[in-house]
Each structure stands twice: as C-alpha cells, then as structure tokens.
N, CA, C and O atoms as a GROMACS GRO file, in nm:
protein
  528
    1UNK      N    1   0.084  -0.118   0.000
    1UNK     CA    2   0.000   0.000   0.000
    1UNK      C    3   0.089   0.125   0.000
    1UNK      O    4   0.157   0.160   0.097
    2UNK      N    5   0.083   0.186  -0.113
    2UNK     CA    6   0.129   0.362  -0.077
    2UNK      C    7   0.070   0.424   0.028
    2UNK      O    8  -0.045   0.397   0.064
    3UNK      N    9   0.166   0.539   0.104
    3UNK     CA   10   0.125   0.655   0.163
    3UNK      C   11   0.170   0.723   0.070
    3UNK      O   12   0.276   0.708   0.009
    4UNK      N   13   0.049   0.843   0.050
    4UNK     CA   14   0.134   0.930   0.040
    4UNK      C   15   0.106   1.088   0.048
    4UNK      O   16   0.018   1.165   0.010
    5UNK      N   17   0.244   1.096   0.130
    5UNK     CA   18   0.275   1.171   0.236
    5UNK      C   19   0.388   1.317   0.150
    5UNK      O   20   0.502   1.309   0.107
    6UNK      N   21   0.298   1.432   0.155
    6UNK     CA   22   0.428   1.481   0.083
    6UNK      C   23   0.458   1.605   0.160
    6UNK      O   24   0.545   1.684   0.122
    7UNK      N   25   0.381   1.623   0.279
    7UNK     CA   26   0.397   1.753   0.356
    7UNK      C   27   0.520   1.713   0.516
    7UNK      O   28   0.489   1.630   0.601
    8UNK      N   29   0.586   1.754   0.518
    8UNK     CA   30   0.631   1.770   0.654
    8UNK      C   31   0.589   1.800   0.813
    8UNK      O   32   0.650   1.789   0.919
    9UNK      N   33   0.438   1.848   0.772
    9UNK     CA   34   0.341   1.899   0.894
    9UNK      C   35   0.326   1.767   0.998
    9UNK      O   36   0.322   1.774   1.121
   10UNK      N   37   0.320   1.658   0.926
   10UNK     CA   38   0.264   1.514   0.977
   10UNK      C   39   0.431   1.479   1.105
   10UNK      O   40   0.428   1.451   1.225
   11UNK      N   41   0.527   1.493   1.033
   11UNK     CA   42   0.638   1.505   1.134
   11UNK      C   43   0.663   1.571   1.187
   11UNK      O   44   0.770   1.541   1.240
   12UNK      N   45   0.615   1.704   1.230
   12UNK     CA   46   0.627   1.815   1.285
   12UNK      C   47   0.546   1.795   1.422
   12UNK      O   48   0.588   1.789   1.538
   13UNK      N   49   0.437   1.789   1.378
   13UNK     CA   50   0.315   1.754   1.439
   13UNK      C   51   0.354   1.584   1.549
   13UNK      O   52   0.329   1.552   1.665
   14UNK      N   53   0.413   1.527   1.454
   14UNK     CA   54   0.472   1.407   1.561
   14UNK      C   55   0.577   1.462   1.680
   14UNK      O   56   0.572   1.451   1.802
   15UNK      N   57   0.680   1.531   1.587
   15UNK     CA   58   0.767   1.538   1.690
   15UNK      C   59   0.714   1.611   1.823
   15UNK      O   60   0.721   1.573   1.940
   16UNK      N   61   0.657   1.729   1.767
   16UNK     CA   62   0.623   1.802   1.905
   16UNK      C   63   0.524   1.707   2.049
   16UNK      O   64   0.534   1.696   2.171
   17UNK      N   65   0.426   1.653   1.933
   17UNK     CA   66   0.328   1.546   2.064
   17UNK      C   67   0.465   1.438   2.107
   17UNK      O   68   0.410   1.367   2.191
   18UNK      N   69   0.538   1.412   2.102
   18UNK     CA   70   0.660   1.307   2.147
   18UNK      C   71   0.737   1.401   2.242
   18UNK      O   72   0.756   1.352   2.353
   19UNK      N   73   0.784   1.522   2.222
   19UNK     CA   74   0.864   1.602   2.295
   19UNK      C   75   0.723   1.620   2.421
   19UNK      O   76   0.735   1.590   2.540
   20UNK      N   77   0.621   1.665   2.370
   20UNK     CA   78   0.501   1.675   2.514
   20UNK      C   79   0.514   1.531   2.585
   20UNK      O   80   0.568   1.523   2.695
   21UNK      N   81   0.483   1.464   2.546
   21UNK     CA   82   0.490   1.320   2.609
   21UNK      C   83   0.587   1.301   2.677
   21UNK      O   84   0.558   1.252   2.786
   22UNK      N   85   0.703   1.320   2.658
   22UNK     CA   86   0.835   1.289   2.708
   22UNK      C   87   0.876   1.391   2.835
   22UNK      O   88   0.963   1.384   2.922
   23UNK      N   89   0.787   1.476   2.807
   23UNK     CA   90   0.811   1.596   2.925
   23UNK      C   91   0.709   1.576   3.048
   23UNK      O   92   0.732   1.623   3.160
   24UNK      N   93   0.618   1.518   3.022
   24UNK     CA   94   0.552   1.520   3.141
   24UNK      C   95   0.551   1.456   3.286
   24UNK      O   96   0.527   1.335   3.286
   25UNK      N   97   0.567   1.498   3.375
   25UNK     CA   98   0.578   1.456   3.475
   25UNK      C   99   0.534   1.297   3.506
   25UNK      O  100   0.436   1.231   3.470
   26UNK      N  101   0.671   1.260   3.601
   26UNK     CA  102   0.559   1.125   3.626
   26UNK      C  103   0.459   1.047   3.692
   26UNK      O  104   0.426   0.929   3.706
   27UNK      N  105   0.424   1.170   3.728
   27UNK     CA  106   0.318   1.134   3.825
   27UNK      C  107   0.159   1.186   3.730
   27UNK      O  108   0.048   1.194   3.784
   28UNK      N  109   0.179   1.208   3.624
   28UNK     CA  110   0.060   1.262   3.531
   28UNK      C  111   0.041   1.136   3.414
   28UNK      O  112  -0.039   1.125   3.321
   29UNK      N  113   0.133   1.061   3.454
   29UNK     CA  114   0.107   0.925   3.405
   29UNK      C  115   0.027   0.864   3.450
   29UNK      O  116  -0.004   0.919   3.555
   30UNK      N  117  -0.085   0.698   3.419
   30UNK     CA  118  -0.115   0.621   3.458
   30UNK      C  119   0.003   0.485   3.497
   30UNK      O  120   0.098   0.432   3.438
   31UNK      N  121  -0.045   0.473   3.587
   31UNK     CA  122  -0.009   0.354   3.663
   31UNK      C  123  -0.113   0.257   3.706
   31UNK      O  124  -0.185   0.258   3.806
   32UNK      N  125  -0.105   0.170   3.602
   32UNK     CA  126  -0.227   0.017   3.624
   32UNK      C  127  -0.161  -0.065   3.638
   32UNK      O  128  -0.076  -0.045   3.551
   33UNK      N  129  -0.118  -0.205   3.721
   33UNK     CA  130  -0.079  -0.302   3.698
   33UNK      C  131  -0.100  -0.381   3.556
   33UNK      O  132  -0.001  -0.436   3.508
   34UNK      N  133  -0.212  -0.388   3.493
   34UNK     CA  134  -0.179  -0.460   3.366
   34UNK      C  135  -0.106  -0.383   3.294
   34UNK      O  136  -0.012  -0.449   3.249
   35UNK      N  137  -0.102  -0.251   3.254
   35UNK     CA  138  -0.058  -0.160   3.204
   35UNK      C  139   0.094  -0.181   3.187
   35UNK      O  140   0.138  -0.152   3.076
   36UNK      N  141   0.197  -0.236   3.294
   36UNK     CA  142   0.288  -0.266   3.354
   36UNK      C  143   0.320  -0.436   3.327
   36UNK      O  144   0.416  -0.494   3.377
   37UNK      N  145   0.250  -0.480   3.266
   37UNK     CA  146   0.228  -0.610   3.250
   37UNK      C  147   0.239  -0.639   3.101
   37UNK      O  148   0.314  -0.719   3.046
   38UNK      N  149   0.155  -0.565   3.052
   38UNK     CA  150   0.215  -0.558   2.901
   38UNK      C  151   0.329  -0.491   2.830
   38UNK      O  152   0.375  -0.512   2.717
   39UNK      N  153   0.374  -0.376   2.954
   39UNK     CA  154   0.497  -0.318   2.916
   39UNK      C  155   0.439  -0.186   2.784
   39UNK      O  156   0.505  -0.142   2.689
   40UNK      N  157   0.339  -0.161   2.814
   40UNK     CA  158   0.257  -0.034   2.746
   40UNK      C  159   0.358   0.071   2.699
   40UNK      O  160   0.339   0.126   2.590
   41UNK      N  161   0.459   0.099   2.771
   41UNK     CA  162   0.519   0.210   2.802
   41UNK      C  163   0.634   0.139   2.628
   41UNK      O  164   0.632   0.166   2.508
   42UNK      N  165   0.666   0.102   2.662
   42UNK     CA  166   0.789   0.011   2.557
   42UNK      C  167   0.741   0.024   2.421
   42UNK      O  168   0.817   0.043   2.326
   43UNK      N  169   0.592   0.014   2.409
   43UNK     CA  170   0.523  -0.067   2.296
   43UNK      C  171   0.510   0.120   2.232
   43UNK      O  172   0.538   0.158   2.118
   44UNK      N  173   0.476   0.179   2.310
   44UNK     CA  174   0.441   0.360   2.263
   44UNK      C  175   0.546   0.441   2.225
   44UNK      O  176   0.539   0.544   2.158
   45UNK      N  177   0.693   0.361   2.294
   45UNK     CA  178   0.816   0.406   2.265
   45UNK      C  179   0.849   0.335   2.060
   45UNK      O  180   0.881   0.388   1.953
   46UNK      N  181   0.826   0.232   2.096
   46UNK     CA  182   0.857   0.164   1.976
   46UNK      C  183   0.746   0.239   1.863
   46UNK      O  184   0.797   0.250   1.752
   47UNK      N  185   0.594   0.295   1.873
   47UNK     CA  186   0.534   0.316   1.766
   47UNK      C  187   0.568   0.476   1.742
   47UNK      O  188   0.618   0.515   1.636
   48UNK      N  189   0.536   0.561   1.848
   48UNK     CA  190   0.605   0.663   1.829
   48UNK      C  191   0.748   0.678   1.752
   48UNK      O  192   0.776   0.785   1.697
   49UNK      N  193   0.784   0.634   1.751
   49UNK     CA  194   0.914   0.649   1.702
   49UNK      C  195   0.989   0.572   1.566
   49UNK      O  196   1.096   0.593   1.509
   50UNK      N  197   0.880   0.473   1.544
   50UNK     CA  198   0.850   0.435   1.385
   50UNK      C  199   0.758   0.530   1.318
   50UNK      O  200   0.779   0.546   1.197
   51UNK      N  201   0.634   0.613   1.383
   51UNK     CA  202   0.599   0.680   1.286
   51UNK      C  203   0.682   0.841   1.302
   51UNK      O  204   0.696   0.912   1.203
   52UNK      N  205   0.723   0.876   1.413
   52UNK     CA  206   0.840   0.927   1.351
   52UNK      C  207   0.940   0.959   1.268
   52UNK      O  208   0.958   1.071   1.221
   53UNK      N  209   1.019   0.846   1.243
   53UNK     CA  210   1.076   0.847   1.114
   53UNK      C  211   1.007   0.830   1.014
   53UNK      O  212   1.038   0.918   0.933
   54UNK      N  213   0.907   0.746   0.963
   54UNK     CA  214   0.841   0.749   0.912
   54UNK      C  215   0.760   0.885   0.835
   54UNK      O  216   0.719   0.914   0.722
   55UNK      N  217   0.763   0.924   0.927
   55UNK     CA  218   0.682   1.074   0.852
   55UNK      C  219   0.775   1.181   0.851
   55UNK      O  220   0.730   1.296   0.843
   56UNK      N  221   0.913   1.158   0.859
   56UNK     CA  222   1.005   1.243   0.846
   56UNK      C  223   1.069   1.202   0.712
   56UNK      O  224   1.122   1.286   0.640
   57UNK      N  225   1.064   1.054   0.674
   57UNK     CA  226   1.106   1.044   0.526
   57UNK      C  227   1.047   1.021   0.436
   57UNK      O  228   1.108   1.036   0.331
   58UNK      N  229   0.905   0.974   0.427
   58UNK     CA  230   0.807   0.991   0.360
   58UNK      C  231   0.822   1.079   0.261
   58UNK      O  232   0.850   1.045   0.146
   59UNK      N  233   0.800   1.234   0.308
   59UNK     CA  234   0.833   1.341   0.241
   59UNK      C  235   0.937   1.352   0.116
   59UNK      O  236   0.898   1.387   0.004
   60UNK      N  237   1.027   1.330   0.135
   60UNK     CA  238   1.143   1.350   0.100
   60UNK      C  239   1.150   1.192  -0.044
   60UNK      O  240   1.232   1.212  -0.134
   61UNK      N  241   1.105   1.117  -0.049
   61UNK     CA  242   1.057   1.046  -0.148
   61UNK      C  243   1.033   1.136  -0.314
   61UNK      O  244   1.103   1.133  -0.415
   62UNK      N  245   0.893   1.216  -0.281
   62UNK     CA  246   0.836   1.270  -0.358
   62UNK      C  247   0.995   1.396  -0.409
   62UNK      O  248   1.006   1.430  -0.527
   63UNK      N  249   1.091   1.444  -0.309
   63UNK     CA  250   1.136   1.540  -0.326
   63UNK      C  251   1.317   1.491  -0.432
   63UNK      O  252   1.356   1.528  -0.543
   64UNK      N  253   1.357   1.430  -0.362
   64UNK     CA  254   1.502   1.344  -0.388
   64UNK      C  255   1.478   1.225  -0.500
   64UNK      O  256   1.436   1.118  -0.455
   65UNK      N  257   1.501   1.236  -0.644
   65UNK     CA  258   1.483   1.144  -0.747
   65UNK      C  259   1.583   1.059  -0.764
   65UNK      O  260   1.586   0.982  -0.860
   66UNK      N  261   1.681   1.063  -0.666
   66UNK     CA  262   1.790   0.924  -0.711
   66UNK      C  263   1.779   0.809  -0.543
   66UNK      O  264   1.811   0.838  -0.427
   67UNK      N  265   1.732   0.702  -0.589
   67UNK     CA  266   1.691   0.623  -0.474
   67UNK      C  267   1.812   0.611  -0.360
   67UNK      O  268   1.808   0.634  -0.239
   68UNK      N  269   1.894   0.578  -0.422
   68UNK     CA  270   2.046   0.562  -0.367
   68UNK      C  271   2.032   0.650  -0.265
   68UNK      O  272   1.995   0.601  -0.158
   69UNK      N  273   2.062   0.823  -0.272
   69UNK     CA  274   2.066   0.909  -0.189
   69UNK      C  275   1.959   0.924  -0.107
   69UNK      O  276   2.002   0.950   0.005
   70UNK      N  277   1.828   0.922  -0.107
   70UNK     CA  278   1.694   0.910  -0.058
   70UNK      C  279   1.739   0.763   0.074
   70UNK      O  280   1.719   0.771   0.195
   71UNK      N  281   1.786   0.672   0.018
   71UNK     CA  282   1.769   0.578   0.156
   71UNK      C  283   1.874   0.642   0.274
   71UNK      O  284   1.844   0.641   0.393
   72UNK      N  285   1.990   0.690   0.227
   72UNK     CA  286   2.141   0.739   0.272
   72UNK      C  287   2.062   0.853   0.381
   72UNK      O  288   2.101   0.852   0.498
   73UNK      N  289   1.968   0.936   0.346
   73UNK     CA  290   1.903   1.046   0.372
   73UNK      C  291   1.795   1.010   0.496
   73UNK      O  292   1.780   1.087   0.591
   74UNK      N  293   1.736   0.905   0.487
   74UNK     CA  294   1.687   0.768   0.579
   74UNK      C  295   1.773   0.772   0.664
   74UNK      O  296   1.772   0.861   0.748
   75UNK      N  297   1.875   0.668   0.663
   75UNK     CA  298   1.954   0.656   0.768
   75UNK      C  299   1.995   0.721   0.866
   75UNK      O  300   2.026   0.694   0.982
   76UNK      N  301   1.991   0.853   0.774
   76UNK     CA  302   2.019   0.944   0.902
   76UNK      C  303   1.932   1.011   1.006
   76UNK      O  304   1.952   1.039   1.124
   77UNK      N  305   1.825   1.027   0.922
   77UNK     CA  306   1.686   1.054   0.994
   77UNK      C  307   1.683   0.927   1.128
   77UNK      O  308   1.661   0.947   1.247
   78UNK      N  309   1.709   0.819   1.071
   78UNK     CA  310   1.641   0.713   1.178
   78UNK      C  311   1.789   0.745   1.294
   78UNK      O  312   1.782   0.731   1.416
   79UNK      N  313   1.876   0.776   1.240
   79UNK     CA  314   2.029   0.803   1.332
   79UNK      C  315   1.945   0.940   1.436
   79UNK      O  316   1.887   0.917   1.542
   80UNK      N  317   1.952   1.019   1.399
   80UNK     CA  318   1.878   1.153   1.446
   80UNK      C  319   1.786   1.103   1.527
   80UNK      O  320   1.775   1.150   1.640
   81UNK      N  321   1.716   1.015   1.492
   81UNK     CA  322   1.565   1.026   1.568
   81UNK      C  323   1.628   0.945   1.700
   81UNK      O  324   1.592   0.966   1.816
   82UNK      N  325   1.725   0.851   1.661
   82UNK     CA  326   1.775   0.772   1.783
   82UNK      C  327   1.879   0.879   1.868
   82UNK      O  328   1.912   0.864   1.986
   83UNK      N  329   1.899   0.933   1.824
   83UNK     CA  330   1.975   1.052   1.914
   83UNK      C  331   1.843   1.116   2.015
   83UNK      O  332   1.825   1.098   2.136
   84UNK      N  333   1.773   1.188   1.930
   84UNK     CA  334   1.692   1.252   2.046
   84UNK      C  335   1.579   1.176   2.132
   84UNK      O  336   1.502   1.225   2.214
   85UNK      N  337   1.590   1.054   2.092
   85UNK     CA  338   1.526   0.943   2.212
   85UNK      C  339   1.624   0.974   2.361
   85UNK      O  340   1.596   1.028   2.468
   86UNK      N  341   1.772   0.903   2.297
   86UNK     CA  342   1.884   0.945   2.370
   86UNK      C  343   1.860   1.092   2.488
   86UNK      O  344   1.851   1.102   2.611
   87UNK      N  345   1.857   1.194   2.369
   87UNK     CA  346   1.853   1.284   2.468
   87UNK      C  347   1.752   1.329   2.567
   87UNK      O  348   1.773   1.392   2.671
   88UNK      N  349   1.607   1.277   2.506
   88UNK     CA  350   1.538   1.229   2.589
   88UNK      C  351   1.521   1.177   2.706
   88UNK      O  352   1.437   1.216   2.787
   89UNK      N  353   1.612   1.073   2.723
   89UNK     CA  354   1.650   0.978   2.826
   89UNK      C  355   1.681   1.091   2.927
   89UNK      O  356   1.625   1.132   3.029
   90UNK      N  357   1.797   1.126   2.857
   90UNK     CA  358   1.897   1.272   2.970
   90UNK      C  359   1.826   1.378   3.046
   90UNK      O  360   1.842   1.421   3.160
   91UNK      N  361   1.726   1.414   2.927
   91UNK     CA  362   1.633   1.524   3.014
   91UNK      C  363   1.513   1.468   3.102
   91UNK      O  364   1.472   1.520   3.206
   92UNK      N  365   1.472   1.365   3.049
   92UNK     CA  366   1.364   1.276   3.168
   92UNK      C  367   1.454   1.284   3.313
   92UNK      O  368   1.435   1.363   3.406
   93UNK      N  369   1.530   1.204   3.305
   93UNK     CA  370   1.598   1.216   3.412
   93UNK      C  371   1.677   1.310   3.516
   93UNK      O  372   1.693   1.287   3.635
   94UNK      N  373   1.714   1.397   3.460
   94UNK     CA  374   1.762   1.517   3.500
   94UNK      C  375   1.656   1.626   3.523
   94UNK      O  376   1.664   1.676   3.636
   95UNK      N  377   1.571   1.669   3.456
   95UNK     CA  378   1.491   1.806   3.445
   95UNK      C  379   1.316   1.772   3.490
   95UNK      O  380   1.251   1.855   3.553
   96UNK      N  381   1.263   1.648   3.452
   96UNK     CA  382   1.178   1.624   3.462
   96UNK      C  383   1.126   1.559   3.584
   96UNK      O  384   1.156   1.440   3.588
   97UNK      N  385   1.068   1.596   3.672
   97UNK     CA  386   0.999   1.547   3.788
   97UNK      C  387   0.949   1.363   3.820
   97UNK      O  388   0.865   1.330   3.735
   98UNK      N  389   0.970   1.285   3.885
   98UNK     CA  390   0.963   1.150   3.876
   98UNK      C  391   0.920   1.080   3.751
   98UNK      O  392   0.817   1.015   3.734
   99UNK      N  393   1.052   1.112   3.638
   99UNK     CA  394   1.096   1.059   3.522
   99UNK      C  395   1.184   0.996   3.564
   99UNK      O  396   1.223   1.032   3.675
  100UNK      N  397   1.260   0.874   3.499
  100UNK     CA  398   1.378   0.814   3.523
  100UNK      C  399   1.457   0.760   3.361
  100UNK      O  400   1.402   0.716   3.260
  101UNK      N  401   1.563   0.780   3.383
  101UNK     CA  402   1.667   0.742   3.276
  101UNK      C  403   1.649   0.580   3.234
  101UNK      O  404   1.690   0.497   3.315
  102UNK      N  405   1.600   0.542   3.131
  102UNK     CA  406   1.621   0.347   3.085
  102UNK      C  407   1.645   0.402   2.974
  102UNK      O  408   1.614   0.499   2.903
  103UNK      N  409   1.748   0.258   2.984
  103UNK     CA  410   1.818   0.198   2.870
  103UNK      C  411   1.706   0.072   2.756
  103UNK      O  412   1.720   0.024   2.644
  104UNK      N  413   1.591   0.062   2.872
  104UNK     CA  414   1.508  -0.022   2.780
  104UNK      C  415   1.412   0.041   2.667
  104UNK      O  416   1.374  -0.006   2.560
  105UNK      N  417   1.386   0.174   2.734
  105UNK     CA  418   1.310   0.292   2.628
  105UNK      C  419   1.426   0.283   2.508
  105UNK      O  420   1.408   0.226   2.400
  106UNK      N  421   1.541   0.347   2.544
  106UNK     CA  422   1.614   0.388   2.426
  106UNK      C  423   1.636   0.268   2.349
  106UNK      O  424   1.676   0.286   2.234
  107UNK      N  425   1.614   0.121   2.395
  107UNK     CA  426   1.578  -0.025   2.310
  107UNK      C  427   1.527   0.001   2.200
  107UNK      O  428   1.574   0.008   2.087
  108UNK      N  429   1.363   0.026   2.268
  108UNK     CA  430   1.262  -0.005   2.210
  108UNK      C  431   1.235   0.160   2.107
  108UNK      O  432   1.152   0.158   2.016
  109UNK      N  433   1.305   0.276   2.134
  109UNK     CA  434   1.313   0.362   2.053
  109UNK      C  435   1.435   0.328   1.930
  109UNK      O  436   1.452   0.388   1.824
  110UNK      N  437   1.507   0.217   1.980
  110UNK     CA  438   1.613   0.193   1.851
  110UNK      C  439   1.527   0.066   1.768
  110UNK      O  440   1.560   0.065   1.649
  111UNK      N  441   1.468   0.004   1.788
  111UNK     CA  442   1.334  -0.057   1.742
  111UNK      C  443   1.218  -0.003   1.690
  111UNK      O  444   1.157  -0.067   1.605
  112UNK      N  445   1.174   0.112   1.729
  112UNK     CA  446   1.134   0.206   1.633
  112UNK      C  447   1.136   0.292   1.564
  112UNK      O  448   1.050   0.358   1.506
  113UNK      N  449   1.285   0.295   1.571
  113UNK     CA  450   1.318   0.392   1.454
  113UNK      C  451   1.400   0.252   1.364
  113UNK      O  452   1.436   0.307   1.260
  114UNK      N  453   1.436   0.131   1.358
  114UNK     CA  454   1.426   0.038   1.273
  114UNK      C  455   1.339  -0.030   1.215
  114UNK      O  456   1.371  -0.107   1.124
  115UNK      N  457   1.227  -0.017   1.251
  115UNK     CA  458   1.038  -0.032   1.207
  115UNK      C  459   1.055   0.125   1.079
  115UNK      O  460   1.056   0.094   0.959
  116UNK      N  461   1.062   0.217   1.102
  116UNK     CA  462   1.048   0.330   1.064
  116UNK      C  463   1.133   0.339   0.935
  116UNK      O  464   1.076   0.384   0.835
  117UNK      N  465   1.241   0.306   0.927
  117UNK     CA  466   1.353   0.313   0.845
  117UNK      C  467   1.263   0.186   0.736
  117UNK      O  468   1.213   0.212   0.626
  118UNK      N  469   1.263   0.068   0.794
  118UNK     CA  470   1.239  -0.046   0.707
  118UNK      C  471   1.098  -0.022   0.608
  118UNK      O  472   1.082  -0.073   0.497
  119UNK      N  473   0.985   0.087   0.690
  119UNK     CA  474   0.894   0.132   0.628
  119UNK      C  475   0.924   0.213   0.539
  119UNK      O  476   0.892   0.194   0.422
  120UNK      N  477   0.983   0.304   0.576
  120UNK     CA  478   1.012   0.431   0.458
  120UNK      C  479   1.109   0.381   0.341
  120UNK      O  480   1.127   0.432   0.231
  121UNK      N  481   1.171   0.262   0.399
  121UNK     CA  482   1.263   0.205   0.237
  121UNK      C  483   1.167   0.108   0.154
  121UNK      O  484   1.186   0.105   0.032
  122UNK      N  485   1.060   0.025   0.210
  122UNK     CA  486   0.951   0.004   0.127
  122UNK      C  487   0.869   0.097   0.049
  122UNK      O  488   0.830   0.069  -0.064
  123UNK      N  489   0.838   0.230   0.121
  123UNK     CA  490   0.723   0.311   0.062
  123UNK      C  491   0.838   0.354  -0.100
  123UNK      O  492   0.810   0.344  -0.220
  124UNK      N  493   0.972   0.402  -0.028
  124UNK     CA  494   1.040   0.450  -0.138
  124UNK      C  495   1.072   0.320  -0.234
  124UNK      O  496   1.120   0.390  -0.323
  125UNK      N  497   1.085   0.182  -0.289
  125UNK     CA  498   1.122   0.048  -0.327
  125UNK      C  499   0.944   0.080  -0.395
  125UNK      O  500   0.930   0.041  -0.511
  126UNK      N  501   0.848   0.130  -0.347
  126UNK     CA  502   0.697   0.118  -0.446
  126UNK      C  503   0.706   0.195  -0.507
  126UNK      O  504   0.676   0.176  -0.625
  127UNK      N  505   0.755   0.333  -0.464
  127UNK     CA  506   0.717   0.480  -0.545
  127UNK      C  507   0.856   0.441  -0.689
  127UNK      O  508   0.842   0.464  -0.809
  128UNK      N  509   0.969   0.384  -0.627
  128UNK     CA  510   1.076   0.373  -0.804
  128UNK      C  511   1.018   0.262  -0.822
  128UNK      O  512   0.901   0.297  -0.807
  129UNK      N  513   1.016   0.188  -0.837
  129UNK     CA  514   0.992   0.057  -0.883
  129UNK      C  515   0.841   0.073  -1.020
  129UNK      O  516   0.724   0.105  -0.999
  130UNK      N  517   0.900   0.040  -1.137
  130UNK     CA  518   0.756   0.057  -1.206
  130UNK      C  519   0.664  -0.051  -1.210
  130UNK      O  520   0.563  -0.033  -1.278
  131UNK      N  521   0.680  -0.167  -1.148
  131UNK     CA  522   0.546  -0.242  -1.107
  131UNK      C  523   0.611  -0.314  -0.987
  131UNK      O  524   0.675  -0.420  -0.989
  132UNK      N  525   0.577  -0.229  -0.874
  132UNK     CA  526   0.557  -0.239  -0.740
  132UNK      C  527   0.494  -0.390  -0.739
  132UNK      O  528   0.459  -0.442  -0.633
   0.00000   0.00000   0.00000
C-alpha cells in the first residue's frame, strides 16, 4: 500500500506530541498493573518512534529522485531520531519530575526507529519501482 505523504506537517506535528509526552511529569502518568504487565510504556516508545521516522522520510521520497541518496538520507533521519530518544533519556531524568533514565526505552526507541527506516525504504522500493 502507498502513503502518500508529501507535507512535513505530519512530522512536525509528531515530533512536538513526542517532545510533550516525554516531558511530562511522572506522576501525570497512569499507573495500572496490567498496564505494567504488558509493558505499554515500551510498545508507545517503539510506535512513536516508527511513525516518527516514518513521517520524516516519507516526504522526501516525492522530493530526492535518485533512490540511492533518498535511503542514505533515511539513515540518518532514523540516526537523528535515535539521538533525540537518547537525549530524551537525559532530560527525563535530569529536568523532569519522577521521570527516570532506561536503557530499555532507548531499546525499544532503537526498534522504532528500525520499524520506521524499514517502512520508509519500502514506501520508497513502491514509489521507483515501475510495477511495485
């Protein structure tokens, strides 16, 4: 299935609801035991952050006509996006009120920004390809 995605608003619009999310206190969270059981928290890290990249290279499909450079252009996006998970981590922990620093978020954010990457090199593999 195509997206298609040719505005930047859709990643804009992600990043900022991800930067809100990531800032909020932790006590403005829910806390359910099943919640904690399915590991909720992991699973929002991982989708956030596939459609993240995702809608950060999307764009750039329609814009960059040599495939080669378009995935190269990917990589780095999904590099980037795993950085500011990273820095994420730093400011949860430091600045943000009963937030704490894991190494299992920044996992499951390097898991979704490898969901993200693997999507956006399919969408781009349909859009060259003349019978997808």
């Amino acid at each position: 299935m195509k997206i298609p995605i040719r505005s930047f608003w859709p990643a804009i619009f992600t990043f900022v609801l991800a930067t809100f999310l990531f800032c909020l206190p932790g006590k403005k969270l829910p806390e359910q035991d099943w919640l904690s059981f399915i590991h909720i928290d992991k699973w929002v890290h991982v989708g956030l952050f596939a459609v993240l990249v995702s809608f950060w290279c999307l764009p750039l499909i329609f814009r960059i006509p040599d495939r080669k450079r378009t995935f190269n252009i990917f990589k780095w996006i999904a590099l980037i996006a795993f950085g500011y998970g990273v820095l994420m981590e730093f400011v949860q922990e430091n600045f943000i009120p009963f937030r704490t620093f894991g190494i299992d978020d920044m996992i499951a954010d390097a898991i979704g920004c490898g969901i993200g990457l693997w999507f956006a090199n399919d969408q781009l593999k349909r859009r060259t390809d003349p019978n997808p």
